[in-house]
Every structure is written in structure tokens, then in C-alpha cells.
N, C-alpha and C positions, 0 to 999 in steps of 0.2 A: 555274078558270084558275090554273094554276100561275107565279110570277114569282120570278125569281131578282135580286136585287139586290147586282150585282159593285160594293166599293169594291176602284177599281186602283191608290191611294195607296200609296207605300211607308210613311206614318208609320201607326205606332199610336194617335197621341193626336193631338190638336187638328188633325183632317184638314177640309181643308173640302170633299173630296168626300163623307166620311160624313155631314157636314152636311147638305149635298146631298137626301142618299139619306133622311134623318129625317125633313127639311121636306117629300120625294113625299109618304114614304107615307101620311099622314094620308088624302090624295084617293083613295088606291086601297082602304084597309081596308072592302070592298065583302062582302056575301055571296058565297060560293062563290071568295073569291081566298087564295090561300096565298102570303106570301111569307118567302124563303130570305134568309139573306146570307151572302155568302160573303167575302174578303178575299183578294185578289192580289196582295200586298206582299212576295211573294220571287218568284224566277228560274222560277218551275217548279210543276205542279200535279198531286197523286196523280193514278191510274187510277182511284181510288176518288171525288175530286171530277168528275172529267169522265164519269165513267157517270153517275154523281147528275143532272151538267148537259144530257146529251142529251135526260132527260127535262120539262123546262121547256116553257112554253108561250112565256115572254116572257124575254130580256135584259135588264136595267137596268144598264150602265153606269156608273160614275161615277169621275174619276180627275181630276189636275190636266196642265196644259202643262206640257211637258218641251222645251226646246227646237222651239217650232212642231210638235211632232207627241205620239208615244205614248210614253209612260215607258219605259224598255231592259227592265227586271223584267215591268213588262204586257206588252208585243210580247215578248217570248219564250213569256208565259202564253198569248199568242193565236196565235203560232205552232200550239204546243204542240196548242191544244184546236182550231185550224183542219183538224190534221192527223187527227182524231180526228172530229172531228162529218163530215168532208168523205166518211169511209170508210160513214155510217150515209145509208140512203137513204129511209126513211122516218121522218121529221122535220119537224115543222112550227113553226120558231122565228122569233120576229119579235125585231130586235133595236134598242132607243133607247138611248142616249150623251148625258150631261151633263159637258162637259169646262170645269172653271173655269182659269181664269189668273189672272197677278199682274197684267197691264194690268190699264189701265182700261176697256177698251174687248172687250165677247165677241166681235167678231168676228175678233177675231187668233186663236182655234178652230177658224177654217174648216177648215184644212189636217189638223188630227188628227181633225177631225169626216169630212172625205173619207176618210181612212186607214184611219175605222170601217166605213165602209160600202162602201170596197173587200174589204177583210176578211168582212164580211157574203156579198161574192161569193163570196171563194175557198174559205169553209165553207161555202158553199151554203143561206146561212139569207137570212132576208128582210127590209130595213134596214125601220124604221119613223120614224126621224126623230132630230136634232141637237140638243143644248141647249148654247153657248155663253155662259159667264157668264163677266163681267169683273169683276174686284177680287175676284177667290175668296180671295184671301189675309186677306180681313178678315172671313168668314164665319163662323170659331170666335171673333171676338172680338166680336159683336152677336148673338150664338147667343141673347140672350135680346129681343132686338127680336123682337116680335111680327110672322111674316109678314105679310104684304100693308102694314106701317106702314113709314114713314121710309125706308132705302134700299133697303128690303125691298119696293117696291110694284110694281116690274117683276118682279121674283123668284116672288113670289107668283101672276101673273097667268100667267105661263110657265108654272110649274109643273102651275097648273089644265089648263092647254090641254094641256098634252103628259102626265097625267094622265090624260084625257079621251081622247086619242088610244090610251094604252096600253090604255086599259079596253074600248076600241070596237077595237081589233088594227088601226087604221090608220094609214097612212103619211100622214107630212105636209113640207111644205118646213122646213129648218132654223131656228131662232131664234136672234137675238145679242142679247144684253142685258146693259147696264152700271145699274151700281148708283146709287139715285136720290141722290147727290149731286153737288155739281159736282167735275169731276176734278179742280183746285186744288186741292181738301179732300184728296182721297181724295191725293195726290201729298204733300201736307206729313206726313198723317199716317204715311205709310210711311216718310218720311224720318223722322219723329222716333222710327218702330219700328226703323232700322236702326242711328242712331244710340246705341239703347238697349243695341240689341246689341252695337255697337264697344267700348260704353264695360263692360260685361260682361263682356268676354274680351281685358279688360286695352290695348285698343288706340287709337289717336286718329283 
């Protein structure tokens, strides 16, 4: 089985959907699975990534909210590769989506999680399931909190199940999960990371 793991983040460093994509694949490194990664963080994608990509077996998704939905730079890359996969008719792709936000709370994802799996229609692939995670924003900065420990214990348990689902090719209902502290914490700490940055770039 071949699997392609798309990060649709535009940053190059401290992303936390590449996070994301680090903490899967431990679950999937199975006999007989390959996986790819590829990087969607400009407007646009060779002829040369999108032939690469019609040959996968699975999608792996991962990207952050953008305004309740898909990043401008990704939706133009899934335009782009919608227009292209929809032309091949012998394809057999199942596609999963883990999309983090700065809430606290994963299920404010719904709406770009639908987005995916409308998409999944219009390239004619075949959705396999959602992963909504809240407080993505703090995920490169506990990068060394061990999965399944501290806020990491929903995270981990996700990951297994929809892990489990990609390795088995089935489709399952979406998941929302917020990180195991109380939002109170998660809400001051953000505040004292914004103010760190005000006070950084000279301003009050």
C-alpha cells in the first residue's frame, strides 16, 4: 500500500500540521506500506507531482484553519490536482484529513473537514474520514511531550483509531478533539505567546 502524506501548511518550520503527520506515522510504519511526503505550501503543483500522485493508494492530509475553511495556496493545489485526477478513470484513492486550529475546541474543523470530502467528490476519489484538532497552535511547542501523556491523551487515542482505519481502507464518522487541558490554561497561555510577540516587534 502505497500512502502519500500531504503537509498543506504554508510555513516551513515549526508547522503543526507536519507534527501531525510525525505523531501518524509511527501507527502505519506496517510491512508492505510506503510512505511519501510531499509539501503544498505554494499556489501550484508540477505535472510532475500530480502524475507521482494519481499513483497512491491513500491521501493523508494535514493542514491548519484558515478562516473556517482550506488555506487559498491548498484550494488552488486541490483545484489544480481535482482537475487532473477527475480526467483518470481508473483510480482507486481513499482520501483522510487532519485539519488543527488555534481554538480550543476541534470541532470548529467541521466546515473545512466537509470541504474535503466535497472535493473527494469532485476528483472522484473516495473520502475515508476527518480528524479535527483544537489548540494546533501549541503542537510544535510540546513536540517533546510524549504521545498518549498530559494534553497529548486525546491526540494519541485519535491518531490510533484513524491510523487503524487508514491501514484497514475504511471510512469512518469524523472526530473533534481538544487538548487534555482546561481551555483557561490553553487561553492564558496564548495570551502570554501573543504578548511576547507584541513586545518583539517593538509594539504595546
Amino acid at each position: 500500500m502505497r500512502m502519500a502524506f500531504i503537509n498543506g501548511s504554508p510555513k516551513k518550520t515549526y508547522s503543526a500540521s507536519a507534527s501531525l503527520l510525525q505523531e501518524l506515522k509511527p501507527f502505519l510504519q506496517k510491512d508492505g506500506i510506503t510512505i511519501s511526503d510531499y509539501n503544498f505550501n505554494k499556489p501550484s503543483l508540477s505535472k510532475e507531482e500530480m502524475v507521482q500522485l494519481k499513483d497512491y493508494d491513500i491521501f493523508v492530509f494535514s493542514f491548519p484553519l484558515y478562516v473556517d475553511g482550506i488555506p487559498s495556496h491548498l484550494l488552488n493545489c486541490l483545484t489544480q490536482l481535482e482537475t487532473f485526477l477527475a480526467s483518470i478513470k481508473e483510480k482507486d484513492i481513499k482520501v483522510y484529513s487532519m485539519v488543527n486550529c488555534g481554538f480550543y475546541e476541534g470541532h470548529q474543523t467541521k466546515l473545512a473537514i466537509e470541504m474535503m470530502e466535497n472535493w473527494c467528490s469532485k476528483a472522484r476519489l473516495k473520502w475515508g474520514q476527518g480528524l479535527g484538532i483544537g489548540a494546533g497552535g501549541m503542537l510544535p511547542m510540546i513536540k517533546n511531550v510524549p504521545l498518549g501523556q498530559g494534553p497529548k491523551r486525546n491526540l494519541e487515542k485519535s491518531l490510533r483509531q484513524l491510523a487503524n482505519n487508514i491501514l484497514n481502507g475504511t471510512s469512518a464518522e469524523d472526530m473533534y478533539i481538544s487538548p487534555n487541558i482546561p481551555r483557561i490554561f490553553y487561553k492564558f497561555a496564548a495570551e502570554m505567546g501573543w504578548r511576547k510577540s507584541i513586545k518583539a516587534n517593538g509594539l504595546k
